[in-house]
N, C-alpha and C positions, 0 to 999 in steps of 0.2 A: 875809934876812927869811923866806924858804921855808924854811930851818931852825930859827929857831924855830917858825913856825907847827905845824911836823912835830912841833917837842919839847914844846909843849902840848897838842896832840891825843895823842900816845900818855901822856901825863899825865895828860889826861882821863877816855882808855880803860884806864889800869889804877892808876886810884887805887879805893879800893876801893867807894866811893857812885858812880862812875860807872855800874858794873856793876847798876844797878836797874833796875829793870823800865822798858822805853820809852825808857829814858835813851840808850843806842846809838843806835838807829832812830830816836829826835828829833833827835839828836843829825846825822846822817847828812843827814836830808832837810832841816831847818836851814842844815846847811853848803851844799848843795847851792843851795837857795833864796835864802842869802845869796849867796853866790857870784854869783848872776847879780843878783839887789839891787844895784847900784852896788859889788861886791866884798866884800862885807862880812862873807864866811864864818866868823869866829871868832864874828863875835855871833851869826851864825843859828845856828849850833851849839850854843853855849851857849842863847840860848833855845829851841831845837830839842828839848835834853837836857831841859830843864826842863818845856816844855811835855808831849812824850812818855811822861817819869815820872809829871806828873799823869795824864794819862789812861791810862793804865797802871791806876795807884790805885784810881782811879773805877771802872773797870770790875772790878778785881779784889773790889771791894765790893760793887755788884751783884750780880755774879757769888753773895761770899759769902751775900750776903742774901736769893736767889734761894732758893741749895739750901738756906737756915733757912725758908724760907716752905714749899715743898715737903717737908717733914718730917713 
C-alpha cells in the first residue's frame, strides 16, 4: 500500500499542472493535515493541491491589479 501511495505522489509532483503555483505547498500541508485527519493523506493532498493553487491565483491577481492601479 506505501508503494503505491509513493507512486501517486511522485505522479502528482511531476505531471506537468502539478508544478502550478501553490499546488506543492497545498499539496504538502494537505498531506500533512490529512495524515493526522483519521489517515487520510492522499485526500488532504489532493485537496491541499487544489486548494493552494487557488490561492496561489487569487493573489497573483491582486497582486496584477495592484501594479495596473499604480500606473
Amino acid at each position: 500500500m506505501k508503494l503505491k501511495t509513493l507512486a501517486l505522489a511522485l505522479a502528482l509532483v511531476t505531471s506537468a499542472g502539478a508544478a502550478d503555483a501553490g499546488c506543492i505547498k497545498g499539496a504538502i500541508v494537505g498531506g500533512v493535515a490529512g495524515h493526522f485527519a483519521h489517515r487520510h493523506a492522499l485526500a488532504g493532498a489532493a485537496v491541499g493541491c487544489v486548494v493552494g493553487h487557488h490561492m496561489a491565483v487569487v493573489k497573483h491577481r491582486r497582486e496584477a491589479l495592484a501594479r495596473r492601479d499604480h500606473r
